[in-house]
Biopython code that builds the backbone (N, CA, C, O; Angstrom):
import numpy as np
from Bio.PDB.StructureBuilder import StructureBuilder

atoms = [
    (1, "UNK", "N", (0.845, -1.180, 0.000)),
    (1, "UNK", "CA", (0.000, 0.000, 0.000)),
    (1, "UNK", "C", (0.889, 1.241, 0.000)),
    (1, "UNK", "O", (1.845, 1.291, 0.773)),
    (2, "UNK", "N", (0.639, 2.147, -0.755)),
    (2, "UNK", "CA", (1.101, 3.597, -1.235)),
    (2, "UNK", "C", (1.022, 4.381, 0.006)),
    (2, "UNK", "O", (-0.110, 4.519, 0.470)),
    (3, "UNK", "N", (2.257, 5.060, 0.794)),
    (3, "UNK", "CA", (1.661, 5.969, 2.070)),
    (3, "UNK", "C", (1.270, 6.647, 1.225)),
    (3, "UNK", "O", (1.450, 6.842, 0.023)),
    (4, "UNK", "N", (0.172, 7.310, 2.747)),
    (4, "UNK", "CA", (-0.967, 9.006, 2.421)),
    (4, "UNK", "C", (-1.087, 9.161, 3.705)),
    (4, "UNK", "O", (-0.922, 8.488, 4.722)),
    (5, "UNK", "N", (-1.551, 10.646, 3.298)),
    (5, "UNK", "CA", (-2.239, 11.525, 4.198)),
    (5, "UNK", "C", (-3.515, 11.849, 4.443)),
    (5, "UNK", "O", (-4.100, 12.808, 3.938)),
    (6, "UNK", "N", (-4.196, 10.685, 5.592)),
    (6, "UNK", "CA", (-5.729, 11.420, 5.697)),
    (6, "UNK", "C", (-6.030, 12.080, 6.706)),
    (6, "UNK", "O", (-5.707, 11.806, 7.861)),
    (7, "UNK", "N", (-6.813, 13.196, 6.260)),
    (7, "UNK", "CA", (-6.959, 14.073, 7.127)),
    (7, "UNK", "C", (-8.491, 14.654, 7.803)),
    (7, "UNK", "O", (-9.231, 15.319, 7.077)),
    (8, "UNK", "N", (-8.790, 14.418, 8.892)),
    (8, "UNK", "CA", (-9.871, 14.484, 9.572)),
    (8, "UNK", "C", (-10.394, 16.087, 9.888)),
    (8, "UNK", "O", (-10.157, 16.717, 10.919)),
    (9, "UNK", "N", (-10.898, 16.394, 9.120)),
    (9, "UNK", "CA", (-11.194, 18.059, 9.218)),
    (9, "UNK", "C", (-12.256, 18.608, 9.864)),
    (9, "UNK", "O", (-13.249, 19.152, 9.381)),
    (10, "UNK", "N", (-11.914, 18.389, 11.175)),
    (10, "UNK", "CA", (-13.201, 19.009, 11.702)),
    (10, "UNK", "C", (-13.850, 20.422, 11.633)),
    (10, "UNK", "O", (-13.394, 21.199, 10.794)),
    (11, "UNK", "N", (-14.745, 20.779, 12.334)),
    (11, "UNK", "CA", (-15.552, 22.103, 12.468)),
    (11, "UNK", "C", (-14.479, 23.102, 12.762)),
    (11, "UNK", "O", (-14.117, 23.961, 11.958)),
    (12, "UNK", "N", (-13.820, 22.877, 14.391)),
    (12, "UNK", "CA", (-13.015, 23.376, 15.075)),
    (12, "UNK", "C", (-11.337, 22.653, 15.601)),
    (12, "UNK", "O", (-10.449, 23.203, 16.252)),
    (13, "UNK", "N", (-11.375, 21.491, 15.118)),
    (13, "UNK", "CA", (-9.880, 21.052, 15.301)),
    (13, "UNK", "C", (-10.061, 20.127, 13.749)),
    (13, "UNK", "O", (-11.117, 19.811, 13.201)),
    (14, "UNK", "N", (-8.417, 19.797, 13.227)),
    (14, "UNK", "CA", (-7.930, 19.255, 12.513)),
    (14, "UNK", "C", (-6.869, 18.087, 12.944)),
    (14, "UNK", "O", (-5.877, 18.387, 13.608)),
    (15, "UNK", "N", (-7.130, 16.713, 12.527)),
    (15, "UNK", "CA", (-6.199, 15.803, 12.730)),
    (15, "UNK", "C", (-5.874, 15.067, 11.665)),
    (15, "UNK", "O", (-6.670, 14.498, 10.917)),
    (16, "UNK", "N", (-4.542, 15.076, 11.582)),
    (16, "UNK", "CA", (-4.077, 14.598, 10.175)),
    (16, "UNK", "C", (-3.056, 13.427, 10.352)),
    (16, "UNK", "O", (-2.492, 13.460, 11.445)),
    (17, "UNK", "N", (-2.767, 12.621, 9.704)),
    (17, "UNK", "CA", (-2.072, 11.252, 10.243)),
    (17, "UNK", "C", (-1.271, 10.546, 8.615)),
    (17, "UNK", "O", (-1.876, 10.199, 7.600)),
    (18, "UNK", "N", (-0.084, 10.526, 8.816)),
    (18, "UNK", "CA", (0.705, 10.067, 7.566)),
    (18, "UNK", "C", (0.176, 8.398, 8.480)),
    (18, "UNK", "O", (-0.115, 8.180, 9.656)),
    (19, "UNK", "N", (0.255, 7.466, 7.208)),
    (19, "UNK", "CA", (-0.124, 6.224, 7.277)),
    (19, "UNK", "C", (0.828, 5.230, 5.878)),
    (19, "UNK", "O", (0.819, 5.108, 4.653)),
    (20, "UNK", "N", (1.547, 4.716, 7.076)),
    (20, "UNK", "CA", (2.002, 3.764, 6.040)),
    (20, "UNK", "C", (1.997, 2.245, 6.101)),
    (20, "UNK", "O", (1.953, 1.781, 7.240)),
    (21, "UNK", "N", (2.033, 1.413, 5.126)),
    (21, "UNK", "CA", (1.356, -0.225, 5.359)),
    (21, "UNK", "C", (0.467, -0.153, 6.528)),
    (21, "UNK", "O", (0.815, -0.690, 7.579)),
    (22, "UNK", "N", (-1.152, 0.744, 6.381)),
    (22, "UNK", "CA", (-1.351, 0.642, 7.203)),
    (22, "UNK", "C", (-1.499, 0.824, 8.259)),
    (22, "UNK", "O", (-2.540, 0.396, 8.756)),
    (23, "UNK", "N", (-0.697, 1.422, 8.963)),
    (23, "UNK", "CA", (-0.073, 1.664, 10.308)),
    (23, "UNK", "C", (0.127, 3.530, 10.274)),
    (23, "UNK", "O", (0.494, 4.122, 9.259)),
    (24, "UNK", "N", (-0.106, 4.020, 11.204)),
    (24, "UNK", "CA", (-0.050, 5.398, 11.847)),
    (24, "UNK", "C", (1.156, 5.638, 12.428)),
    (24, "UNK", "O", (1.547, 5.157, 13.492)),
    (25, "UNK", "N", (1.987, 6.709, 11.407)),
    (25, "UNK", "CA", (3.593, 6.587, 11.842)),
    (25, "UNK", "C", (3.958, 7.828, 12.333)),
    (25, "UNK", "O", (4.997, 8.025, 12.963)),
    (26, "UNK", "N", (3.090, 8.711, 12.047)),
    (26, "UNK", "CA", (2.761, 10.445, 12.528)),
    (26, "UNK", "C", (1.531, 11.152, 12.370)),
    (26, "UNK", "O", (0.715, 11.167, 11.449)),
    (27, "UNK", "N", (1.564, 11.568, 13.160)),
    (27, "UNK", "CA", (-0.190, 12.624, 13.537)),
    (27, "UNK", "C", (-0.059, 14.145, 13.827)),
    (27, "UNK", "O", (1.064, 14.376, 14.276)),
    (28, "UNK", "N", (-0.638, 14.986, 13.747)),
    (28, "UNK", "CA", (-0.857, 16.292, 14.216)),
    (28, "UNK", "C", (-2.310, 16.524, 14.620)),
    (28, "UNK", "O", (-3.229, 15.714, 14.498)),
    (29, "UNK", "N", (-2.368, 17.679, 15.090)),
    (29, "UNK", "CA", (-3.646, 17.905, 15.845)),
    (29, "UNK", "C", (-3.797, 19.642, 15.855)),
    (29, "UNK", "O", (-2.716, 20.168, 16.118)),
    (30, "UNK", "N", (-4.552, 20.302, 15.697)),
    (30, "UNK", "CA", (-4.064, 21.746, 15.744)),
    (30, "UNK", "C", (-5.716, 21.965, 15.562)),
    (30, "UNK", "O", (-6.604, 21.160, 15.284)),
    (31, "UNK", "N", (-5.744, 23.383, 15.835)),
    (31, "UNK", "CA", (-7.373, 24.180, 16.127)),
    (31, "UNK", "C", (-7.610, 24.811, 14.970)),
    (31, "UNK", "O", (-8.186, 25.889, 15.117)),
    (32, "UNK", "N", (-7.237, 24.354, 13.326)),
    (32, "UNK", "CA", (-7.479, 24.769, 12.387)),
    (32, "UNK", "C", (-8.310, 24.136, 11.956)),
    (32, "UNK", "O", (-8.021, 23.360, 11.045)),
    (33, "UNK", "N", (-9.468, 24.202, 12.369)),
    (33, "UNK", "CA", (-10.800, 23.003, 11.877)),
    (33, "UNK", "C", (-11.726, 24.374, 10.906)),
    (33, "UNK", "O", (-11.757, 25.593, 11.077)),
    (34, "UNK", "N", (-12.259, 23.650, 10.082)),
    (34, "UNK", "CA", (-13.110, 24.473, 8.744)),
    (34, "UNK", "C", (-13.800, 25.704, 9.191)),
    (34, "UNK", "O", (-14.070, 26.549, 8.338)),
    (35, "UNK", "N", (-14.160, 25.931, 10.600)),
    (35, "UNK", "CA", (-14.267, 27.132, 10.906)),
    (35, "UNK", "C", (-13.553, 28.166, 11.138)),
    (35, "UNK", "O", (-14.047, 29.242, 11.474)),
    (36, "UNK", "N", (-12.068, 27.923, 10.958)),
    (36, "UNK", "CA", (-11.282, 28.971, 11.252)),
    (36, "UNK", "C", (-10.197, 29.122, 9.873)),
    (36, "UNK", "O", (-9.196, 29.837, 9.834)),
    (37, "UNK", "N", (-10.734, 28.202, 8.748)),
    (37, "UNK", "CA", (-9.725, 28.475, 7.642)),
    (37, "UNK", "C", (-10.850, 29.149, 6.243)),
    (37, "UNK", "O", (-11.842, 28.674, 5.691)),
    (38, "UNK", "N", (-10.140, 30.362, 6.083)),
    (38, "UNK", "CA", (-11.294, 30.774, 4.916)),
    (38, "UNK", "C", (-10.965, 29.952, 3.631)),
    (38, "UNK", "O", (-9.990, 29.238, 3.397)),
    (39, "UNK", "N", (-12.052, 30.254, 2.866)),
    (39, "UNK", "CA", (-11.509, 29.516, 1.817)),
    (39, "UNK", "C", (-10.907, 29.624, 0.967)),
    (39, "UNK", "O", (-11.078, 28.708, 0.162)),
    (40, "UNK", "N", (-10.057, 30.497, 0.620)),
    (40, "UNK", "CA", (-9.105, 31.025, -0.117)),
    (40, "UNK", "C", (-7.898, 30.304, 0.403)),
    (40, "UNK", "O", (-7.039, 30.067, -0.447)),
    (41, "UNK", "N", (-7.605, 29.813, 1.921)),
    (41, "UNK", "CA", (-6.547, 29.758, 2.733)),
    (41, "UNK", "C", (-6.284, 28.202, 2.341)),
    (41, "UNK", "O", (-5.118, 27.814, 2.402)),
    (42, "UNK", "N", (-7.177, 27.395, 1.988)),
    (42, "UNK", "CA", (-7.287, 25.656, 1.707)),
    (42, "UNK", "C", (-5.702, 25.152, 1.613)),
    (42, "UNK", "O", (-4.937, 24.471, 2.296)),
    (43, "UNK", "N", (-5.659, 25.998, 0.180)),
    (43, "UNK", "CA", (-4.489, 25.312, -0.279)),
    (43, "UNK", "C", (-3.357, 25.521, 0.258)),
    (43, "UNK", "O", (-2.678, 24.552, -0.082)),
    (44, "UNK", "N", (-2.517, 26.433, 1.113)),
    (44, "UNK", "CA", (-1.538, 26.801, 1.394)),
    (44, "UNK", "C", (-1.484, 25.874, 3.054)),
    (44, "UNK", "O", (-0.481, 25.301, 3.481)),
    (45, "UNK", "N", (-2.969, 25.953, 3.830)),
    (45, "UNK", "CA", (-2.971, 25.001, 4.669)),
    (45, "UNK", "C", (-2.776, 23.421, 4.648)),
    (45, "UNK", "O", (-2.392, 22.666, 5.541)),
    (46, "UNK", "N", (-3.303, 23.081, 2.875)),
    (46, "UNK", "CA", (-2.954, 21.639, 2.490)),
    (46, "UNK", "C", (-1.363, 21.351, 2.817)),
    (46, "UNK", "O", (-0.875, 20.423, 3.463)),
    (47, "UNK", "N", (-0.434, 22.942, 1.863)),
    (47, "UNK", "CA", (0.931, 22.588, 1.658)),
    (47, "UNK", "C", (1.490, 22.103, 3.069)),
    (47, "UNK", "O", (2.283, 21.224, 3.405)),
    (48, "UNK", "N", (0.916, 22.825, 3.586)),
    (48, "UNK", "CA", (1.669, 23.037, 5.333)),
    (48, "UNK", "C", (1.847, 21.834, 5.833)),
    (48, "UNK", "O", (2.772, 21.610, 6.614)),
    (49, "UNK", "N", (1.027, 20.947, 5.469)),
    (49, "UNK", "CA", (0.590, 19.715, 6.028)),
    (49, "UNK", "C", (1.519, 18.771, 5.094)),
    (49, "UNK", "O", (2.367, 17.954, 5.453)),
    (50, "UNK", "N", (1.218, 19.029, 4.143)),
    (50, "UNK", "CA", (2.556, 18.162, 2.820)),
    (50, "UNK", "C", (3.972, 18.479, 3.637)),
    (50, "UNK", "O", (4.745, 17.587, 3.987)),
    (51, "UNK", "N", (4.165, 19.759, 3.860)),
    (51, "UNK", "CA", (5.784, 20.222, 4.554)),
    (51, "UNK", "C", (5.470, 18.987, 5.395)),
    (51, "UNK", "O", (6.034, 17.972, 4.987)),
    (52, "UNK", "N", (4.679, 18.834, 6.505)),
    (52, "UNK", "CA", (5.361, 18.420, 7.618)),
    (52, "UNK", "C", (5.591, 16.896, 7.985)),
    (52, "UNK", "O", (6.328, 16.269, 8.746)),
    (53, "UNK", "N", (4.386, 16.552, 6.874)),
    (53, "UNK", "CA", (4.190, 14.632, 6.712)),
    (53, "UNK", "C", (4.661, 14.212, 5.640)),
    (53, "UNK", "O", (5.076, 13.059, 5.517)),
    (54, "UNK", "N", (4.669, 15.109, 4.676)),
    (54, "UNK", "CA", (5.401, 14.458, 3.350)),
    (54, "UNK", "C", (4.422, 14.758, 2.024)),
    (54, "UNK", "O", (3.231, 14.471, 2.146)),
    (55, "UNK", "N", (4.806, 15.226, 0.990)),
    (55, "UNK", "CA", (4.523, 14.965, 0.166)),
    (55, "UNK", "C", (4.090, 13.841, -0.838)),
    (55, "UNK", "O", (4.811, 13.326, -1.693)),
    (56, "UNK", "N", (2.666, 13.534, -0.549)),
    (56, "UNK", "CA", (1.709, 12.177, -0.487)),
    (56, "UNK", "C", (0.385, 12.125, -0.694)),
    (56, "UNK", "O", (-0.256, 12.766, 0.137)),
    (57, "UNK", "N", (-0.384, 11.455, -1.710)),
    (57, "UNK", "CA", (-1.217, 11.576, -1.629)),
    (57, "UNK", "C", (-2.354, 11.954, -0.614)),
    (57, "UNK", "O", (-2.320, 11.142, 0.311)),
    (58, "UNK", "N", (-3.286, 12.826, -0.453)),
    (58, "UNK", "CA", (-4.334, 12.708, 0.433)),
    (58, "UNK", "C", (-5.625, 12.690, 0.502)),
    (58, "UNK", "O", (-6.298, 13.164, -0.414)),
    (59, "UNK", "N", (-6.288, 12.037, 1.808)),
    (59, "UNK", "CA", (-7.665, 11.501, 1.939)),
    (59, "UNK", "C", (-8.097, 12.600, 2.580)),
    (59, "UNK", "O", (-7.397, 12.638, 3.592)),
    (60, "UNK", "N", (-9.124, 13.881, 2.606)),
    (60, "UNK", "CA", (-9.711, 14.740, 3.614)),
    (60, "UNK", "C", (-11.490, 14.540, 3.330)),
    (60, "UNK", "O", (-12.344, 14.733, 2.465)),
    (61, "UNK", "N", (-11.349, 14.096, 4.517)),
    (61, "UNK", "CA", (-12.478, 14.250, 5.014)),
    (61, "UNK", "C", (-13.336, 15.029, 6.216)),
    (61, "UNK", "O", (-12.706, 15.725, 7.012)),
    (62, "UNK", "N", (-14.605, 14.916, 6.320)),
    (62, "UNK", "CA", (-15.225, 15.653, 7.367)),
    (62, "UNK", "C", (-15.825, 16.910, 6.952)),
    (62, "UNK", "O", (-16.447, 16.985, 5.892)),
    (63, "UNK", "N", (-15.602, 18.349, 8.082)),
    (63, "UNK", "CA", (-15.931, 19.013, 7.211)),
    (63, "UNK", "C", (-15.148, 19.875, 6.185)),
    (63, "UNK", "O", (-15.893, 20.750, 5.743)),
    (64, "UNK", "N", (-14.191, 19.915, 5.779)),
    (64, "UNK", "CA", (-13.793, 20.008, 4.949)),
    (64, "UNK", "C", (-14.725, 20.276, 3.608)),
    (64, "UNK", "O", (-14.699, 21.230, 2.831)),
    (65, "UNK", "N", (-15.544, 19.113, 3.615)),
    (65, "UNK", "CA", (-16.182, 19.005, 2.387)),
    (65, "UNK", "C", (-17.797, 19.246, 2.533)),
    (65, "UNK", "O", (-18.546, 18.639, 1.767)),
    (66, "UNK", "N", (-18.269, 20.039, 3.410)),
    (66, "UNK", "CA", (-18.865, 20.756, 4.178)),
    (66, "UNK", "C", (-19.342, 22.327, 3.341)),
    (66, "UNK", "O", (-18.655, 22.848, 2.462)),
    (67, "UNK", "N", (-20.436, 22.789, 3.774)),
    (67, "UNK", "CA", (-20.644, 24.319, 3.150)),
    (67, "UNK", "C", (-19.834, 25.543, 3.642)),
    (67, "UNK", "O", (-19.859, 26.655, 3.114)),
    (68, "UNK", "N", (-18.947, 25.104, 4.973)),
    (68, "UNK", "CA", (-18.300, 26.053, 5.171)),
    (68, "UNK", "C", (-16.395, 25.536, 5.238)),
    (68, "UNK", "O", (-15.464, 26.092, 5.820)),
    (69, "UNK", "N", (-16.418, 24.244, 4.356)),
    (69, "UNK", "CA", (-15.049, 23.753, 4.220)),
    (69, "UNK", "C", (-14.912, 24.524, 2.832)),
    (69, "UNK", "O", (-15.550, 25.525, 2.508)),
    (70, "UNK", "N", (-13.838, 23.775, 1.992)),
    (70, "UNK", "CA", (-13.396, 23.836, 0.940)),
    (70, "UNK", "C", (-14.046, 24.264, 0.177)),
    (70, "UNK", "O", (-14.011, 25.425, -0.232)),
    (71, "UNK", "N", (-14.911, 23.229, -0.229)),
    (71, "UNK", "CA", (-15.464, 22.823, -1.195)),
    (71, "UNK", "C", (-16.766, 21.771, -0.387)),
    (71, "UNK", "O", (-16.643, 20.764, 0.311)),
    (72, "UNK", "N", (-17.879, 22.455, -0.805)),
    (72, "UNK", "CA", (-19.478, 21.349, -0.533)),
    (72, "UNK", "C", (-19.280, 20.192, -1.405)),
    (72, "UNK", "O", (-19.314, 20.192, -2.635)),
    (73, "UNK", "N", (-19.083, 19.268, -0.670)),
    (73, "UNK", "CA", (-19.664, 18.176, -1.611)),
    (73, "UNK", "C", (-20.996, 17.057, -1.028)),
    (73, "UNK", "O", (-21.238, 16.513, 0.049)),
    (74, "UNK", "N", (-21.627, 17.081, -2.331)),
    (74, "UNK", "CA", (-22.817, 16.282, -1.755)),
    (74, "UNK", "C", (-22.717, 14.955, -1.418)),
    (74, "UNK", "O", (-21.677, 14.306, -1.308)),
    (75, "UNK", "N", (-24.040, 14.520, -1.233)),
    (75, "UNK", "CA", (-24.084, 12.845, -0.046)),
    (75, "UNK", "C", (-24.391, 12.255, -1.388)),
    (75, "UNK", "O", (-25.044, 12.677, -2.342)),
    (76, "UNK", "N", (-23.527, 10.829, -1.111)),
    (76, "UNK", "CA", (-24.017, 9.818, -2.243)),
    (76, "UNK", "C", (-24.958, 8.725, -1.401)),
    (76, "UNK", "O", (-24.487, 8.047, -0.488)),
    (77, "UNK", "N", (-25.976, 8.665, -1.714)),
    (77, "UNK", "CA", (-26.448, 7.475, -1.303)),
    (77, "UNK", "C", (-26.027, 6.506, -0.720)),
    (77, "UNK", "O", (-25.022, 6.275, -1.393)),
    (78, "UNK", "N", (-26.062, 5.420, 0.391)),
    (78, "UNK", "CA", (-25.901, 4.034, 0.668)),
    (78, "UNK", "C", (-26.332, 3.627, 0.952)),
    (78, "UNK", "O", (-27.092, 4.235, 1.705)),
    (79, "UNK", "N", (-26.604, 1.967, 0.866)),
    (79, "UNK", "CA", (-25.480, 1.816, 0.111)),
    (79, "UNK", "C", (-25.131, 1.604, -1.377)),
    (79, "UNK", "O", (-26.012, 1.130, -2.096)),
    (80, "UNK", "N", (-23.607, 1.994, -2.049)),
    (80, "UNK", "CA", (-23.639, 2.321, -3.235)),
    (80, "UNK", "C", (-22.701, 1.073, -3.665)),
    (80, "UNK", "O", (-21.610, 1.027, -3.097)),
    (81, "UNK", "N", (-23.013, 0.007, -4.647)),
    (81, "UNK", "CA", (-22.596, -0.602, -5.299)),
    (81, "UNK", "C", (-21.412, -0.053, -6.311)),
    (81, "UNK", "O", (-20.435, -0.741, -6.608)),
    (82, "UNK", "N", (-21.594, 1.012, -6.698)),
    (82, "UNK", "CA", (-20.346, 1.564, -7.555)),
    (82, "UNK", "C", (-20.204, 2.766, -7.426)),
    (82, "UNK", "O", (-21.075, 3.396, -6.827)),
    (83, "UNK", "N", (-18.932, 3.498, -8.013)),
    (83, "UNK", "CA", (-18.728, 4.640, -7.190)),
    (83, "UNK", "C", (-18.620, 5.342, -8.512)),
    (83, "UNK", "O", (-17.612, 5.820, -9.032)),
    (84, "UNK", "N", (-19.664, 5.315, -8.885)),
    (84, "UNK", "CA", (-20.458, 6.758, -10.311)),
    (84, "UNK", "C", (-20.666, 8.171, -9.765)),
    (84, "UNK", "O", (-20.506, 9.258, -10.321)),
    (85, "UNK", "N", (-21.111, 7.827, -8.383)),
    (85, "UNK", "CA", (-21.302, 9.211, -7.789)),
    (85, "UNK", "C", (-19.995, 9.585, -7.309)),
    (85, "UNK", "O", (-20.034, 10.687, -6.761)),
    (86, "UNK", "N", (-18.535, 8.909, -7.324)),
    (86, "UNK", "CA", (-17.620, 9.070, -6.541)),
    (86, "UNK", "C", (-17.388, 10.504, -7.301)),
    (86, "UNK", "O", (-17.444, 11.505, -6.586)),
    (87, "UNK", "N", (-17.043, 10.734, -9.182)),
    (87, "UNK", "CA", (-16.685, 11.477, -9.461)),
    (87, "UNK", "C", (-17.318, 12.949, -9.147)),
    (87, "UNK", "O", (-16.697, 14.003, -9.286)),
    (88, "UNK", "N", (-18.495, 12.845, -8.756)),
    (88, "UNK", "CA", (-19.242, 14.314, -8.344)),
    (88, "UNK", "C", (-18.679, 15.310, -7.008)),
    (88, "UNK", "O", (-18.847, 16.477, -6.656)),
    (89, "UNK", "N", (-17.666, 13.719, -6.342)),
    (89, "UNK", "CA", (-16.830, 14.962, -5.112)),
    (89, "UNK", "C", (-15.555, 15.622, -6.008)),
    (89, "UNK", "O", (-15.055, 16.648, -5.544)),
    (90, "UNK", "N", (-15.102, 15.174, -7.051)),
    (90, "UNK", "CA", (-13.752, 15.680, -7.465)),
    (90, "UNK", "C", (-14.204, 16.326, -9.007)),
    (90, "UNK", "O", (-13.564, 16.018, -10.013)),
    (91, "UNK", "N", (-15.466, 17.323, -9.062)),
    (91, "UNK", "CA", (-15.653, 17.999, -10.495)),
    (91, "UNK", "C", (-14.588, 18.537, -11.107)),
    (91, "UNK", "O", (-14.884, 18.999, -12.209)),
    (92, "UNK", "N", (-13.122, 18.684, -10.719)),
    (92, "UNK", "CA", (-12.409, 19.121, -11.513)),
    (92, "UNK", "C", (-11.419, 17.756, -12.015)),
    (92, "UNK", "O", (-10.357, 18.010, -12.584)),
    (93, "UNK", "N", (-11.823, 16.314, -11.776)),
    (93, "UNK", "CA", (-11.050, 15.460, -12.436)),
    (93, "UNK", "C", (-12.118, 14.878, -13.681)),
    (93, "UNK", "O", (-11.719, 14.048, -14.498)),
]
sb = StructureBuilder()
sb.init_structure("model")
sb.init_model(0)
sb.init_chain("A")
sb.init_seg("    ")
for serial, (resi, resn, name, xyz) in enumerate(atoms, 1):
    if name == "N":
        sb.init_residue(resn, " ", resi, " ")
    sb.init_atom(name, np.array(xyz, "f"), 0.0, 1.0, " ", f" {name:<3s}", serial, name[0])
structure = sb.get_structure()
């Protein structure tokens, strides 16, 4: 398995965790949860997080993807046999 970075984006705290085979090899924790990052700020807060775990794919979830994260993304149904609706969270792939 490929390490990544998933990242748990809450309202009011953020926890992010490099993961490799599996296994949780570093974490952070900080009070930058979707209410305190505008959205202009996303990406430079993504990099920050690349600086400190690595440059690696990543999983964000929570709110993040929320009306006051990133980017809204809507609910897919479950349960979902195939992931047709997967592409509607990533409209720019």
């Amino acid at each position: 398995m490929q390490p990544f970075i998933a990242v748990d984006w809450g309202t009011t705290n953020r926890r992010a965790f490099r993961i490799e085979d599996g296994a949780v090899v570093a974490t952070e924790r900080d009070d930058r949860g979707a209410a305190a990052v505008a959205a202009d700020e996303y990406d430079a807060e993504v990099a920050g997080i690349r600086e400190r775990l690595g440059d690696l794919p990543m999983l964000l979830a929570g709110m993040v993807g929320s009306n006051i994260g990133w980017r809204s993304v809507p609910y897919v149904a479950a349960p979902r046999r195939t992931c047709r609706g997967c592409r509607r969270a990533r409209p720019d792939r």
